[in-house]
N, C-alpha and C positions, 0 to 999 in steps of 0.2 A: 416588483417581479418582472425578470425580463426573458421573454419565449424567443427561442430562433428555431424557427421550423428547417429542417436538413441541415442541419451545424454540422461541419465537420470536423470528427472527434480526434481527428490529427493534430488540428490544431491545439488541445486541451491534453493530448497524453506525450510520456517525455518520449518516448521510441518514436514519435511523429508520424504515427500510424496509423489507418484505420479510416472505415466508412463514415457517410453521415450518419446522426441520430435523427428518427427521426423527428421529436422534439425534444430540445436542450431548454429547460429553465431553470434560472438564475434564482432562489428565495430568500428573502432578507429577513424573514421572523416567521417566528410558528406559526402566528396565523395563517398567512401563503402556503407553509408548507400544508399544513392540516387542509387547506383545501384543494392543493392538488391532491394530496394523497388518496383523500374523499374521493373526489369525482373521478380518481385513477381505477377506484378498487370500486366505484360505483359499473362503472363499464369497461371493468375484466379487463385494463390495458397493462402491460409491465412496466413496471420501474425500477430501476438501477440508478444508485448515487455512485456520483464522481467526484473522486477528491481532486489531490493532484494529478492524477492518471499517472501515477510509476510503476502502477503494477498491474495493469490491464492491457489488455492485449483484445484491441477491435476490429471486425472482419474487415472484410475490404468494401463490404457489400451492404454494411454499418449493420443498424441494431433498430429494430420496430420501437415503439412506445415511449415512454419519458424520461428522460436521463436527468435527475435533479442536482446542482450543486450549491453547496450551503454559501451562501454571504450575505454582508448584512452583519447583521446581528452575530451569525453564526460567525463570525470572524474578529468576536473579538476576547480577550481574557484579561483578567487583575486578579492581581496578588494579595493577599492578605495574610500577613504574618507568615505562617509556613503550609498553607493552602493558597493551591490555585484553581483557579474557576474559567473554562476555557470553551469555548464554544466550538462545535465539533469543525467550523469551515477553516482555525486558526490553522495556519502553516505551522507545524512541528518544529520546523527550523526555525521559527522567529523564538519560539517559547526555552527551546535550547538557549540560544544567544543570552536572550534577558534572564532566565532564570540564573546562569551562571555571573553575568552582570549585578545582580542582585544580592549574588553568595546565598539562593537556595540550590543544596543537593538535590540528585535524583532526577536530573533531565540530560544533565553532561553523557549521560550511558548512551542515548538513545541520538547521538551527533551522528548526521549525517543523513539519516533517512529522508527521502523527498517526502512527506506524507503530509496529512491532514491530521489530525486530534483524534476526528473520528475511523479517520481511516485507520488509524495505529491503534486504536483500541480492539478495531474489526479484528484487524492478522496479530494482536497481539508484539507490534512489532516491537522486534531488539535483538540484542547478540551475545556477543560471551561478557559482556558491561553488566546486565542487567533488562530487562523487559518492560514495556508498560503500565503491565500487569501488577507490577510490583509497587508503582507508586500511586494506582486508580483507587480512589476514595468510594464514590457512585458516579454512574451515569445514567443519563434518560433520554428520550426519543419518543417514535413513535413507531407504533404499529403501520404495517402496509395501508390498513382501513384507517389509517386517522388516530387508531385510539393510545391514548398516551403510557407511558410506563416508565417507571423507573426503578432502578437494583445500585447495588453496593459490588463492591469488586468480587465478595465473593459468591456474587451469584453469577458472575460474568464466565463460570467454567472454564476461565483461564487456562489452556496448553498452548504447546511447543505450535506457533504463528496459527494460535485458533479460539475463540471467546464464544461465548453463547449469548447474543443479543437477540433480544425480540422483535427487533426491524431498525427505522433507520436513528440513531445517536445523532444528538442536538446541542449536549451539552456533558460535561464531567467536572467532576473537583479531582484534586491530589494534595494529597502530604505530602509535602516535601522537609528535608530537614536544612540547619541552617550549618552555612557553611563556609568557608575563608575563599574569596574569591578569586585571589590569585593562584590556589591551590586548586580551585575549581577549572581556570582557565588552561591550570598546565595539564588537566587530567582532559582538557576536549581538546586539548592541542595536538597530545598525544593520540586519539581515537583516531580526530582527522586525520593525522600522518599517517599513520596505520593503513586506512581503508584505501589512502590517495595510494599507495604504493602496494597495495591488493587490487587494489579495482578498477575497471575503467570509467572514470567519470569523468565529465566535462561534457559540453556543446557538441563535441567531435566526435564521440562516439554516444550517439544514444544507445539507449536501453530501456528495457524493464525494469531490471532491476535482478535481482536472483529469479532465474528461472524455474530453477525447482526445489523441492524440501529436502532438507537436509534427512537421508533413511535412518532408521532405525533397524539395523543390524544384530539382532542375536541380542538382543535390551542395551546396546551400544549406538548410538547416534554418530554419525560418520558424515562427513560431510561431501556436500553432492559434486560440490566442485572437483573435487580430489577422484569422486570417483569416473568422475567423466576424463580427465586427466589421464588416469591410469587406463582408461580406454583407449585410448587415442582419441578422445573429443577437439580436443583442441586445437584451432584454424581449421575445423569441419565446416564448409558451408554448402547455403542452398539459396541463388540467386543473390540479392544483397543484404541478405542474412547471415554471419558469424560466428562461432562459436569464440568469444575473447582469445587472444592468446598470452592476457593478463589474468584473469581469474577466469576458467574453464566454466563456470554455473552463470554465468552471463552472455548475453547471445546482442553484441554490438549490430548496427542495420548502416547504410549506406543510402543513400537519397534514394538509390535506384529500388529500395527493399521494398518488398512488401508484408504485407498480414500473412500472408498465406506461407511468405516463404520462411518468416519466423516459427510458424505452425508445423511447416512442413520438417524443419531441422529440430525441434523442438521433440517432433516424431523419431527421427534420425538418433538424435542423442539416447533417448530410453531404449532406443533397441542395441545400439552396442553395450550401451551401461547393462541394458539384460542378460545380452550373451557373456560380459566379461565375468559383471560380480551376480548375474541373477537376482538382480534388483530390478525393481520397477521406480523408476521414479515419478514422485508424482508432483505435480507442476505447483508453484509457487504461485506463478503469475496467474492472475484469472482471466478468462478469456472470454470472451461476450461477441454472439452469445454462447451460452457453454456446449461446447464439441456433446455430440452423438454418442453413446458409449456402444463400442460396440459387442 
């Protein structure tokens, strides 16, 4: 177990943004986690898990109580036969790779996302490939107090980036099918290419990741990008924050940015997207700790 008291969560999230916590620890097996979580919920403090940090969004002024991230143990998976068994700290993008190296389907869909195991179970993450969702066997974890639980996918109330879990995911299986590996390569090769020539990614322009959800329109799902586009969103900024002029639902930052000023355009974008299509958009990324409602 490794504590660092004022860590700063810049350094841990990709938009490289963001206050200290004020303690970050490191857990390598349930027993550590089971007892910070204990002595968390024994004296009332909060806790937030941090995967990758691609899709959080930290003050400037950080975040009180304990920020846990899985490793260790939590970090690692094997395959057997057409199950795989993956611990929630595993990087998403290692398990793509090998699975497809392997010739098991069912992970090439989900190419590209910066996430965690558990984090993608959380938001359900994926895109027009296919979802998480679709290839989650069970998972378990634990409750905020320590106490343990486990479910099957279909207790996980799977929707469009949202799952119902009972606290924080430790571990998951999948079924995967099995699959011709060269045929699996050219279908993630494809995905990549796709996303590289949609999206801004790379070192040079951090991000979050998608800022907001895609609405649901009259039982029609439309997509958020397009509608901030059709606003005039795009090259809208505020301080060294951007609205992409690559994909419009991405909000690129500049060394000089801050939390605030992604917060602040973040604000910027919902109010044109209201006045154009009378949309509310509402935020992808999470933000910690979570905004006021007013």
């Amino acid at each position: 177990m490794n504590k660092r008291p004022n860590e700063p969560l810049s350094r841990h999230c990709w938009n490289q943004l963001g206050g200290p916590a004020q303690l970050l620890i490191d857990v390598e097996n349930d027993e550590e986690l089971r007892s910070v979580l204990t002595e968390a919920s024994t004296s009332q403090t909060t806790v937030r898990i941090l995967g990758l940090g691609s899709n959080v969004l930290v003050a400037q002024e950080g975040v009180s109580g304990v920020v846990i991230r899985l490793t260790g143990e939590f970090a690692t998976y094997s395959f057997d036969g057409e199950t795989l068994t993956a611990g929630a700290g595993v990087d998403l993008r290692k398990v793509v790779s090998e699975s497809v190296r392997q010739g098991r389907d069912g992970f090439w869909q989900l190419a590209g996302f910066p996430a965690t195991i558990g984090g993608a179970i959380a938001m359900n993450a994926g895109g027009r490939w296919g979802e998480i969702g679709d290839i989650l066997t069970t998972c378990e974890g634990y409750q905020l107090n320590g106490t343990p639980w486990q479910q099957t996918a279909a207790d996980c109330g799977f929707s469009y980036r949202h799952s119902e879990v009972p606290g924080v995911i430790t571990k998951a299986t999948f079924t995967l099918k099995a699959g011709e590996p060269k045929l699996l390569r050219s279908k993630l090769k494809e995905v990549m290419s796709e996303k590289a020539a949609a999206q801004p990614l790379g070192a040079k322009t951090p991000s979050s990741g998608c800022s907001f959800r895609n609405p649901t329109i009259q039982g029609v799902r439309h997509s958020a990008g397009q509608l901030i586009d059709q606003a005039g969103g795009k090259g809208l900024s505020v301080g060294g924050a951007m609205v992409s002029p690559t994909h419009a639902n991405f909000i690129v930052t500049t060394p000089t940015a801050t939390a605030s000023d992604v917060a602040a355009l973040m604000g910027q974008v919902q109010k044109i997207v209201a006045q154009h299509h009378s949309v509310l958009l509402e935020p992808e990324v999470i933000q910690w700790p979570e905004p006021r409602k007013s």
